[in-house]
Wavefront OBJ file of the C-alpha trace (Angstrom):
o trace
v 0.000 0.000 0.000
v 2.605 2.040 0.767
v 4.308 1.679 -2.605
v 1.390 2.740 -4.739
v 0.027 5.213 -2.452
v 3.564 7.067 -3.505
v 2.112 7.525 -6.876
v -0.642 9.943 -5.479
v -1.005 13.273 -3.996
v -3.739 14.594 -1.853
v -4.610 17.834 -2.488
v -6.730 20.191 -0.522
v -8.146 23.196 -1.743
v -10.775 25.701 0.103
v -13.982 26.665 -2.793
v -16.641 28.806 -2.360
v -19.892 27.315 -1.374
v -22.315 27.148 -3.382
v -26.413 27.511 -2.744
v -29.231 25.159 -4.483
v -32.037 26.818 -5.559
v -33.983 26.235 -2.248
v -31.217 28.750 -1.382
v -29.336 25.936 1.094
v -26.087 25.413 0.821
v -25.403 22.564 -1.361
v -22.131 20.664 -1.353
v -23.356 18.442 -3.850
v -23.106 21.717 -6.574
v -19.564 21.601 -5.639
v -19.126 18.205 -6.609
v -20.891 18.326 -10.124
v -18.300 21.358 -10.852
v -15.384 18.861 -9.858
v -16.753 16.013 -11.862
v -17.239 18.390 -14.909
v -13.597 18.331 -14.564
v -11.874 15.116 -16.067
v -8.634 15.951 -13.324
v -10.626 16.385 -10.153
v -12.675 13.352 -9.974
v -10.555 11.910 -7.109
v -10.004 8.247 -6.870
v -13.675 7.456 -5.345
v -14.371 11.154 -5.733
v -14.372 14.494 -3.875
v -14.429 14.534 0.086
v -16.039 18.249 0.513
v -16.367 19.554 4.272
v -17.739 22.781 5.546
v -15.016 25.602 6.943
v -16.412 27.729 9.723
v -15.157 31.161 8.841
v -15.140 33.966 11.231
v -17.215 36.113 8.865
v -19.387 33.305 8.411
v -18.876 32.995 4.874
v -19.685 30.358 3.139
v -16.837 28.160 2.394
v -16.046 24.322 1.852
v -12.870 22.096 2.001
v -12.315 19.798 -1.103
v -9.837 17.124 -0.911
v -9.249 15.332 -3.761
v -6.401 12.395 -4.289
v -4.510 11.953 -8.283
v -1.952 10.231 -9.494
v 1.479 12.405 -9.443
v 1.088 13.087 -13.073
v -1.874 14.634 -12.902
v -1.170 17.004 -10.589
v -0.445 20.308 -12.294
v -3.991 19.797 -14.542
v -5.599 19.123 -11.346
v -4.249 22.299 -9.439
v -5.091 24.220 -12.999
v -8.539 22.575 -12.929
v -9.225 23.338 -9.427
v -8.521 26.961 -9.832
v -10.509 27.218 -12.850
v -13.640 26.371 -10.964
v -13.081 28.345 -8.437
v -11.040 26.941 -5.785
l 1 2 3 4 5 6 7 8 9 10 11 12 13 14 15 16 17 18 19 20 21 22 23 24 25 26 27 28 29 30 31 32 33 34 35 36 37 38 39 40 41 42 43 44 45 46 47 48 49 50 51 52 53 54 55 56 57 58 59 60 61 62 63 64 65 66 67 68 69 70 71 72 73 74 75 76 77 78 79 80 81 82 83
């Protein structure tokens, strides 16, 4: 396990939150905007968590694991959605 997990990176990010229509917030937005993404799919996919701002902004945590060659599209991809 060791061995192959040295073939991966995890990579945290912090994105925006986004709201559903309802006007909740909706984690699961976040996630269809990483799986647009060929690069940020993650090996099962996405874990997203909330971040508890001082402001109280509305922010969430996406960690994401890919394969070391991967990893510059990934960071690109990540900032291109918004992360």
């Amino acid at each position: 396990a060791y061995l192959r997990g040295q073939e991966n990176y995890m990579v945290v990010a912090n994105m925006r939150g986004r709201r559903s229509p309802s006007g909740d917030d909706d984690p699961e937005a976040i996630a269809q905007a990483l799986f647009a993404q060929p690069d940020l799919g993650g090996l099962q996919g996405p874990t997203i968590a909330p971040v508890f701002t001082r402001a109280g902004e509305l922010w969430h945590s996406v960690t994401i694991v890919v394969h070391k060659d991967r990893l510059i599209p990934a960071v690109k991809a990540l900032r291109a959605v918004g992360a």
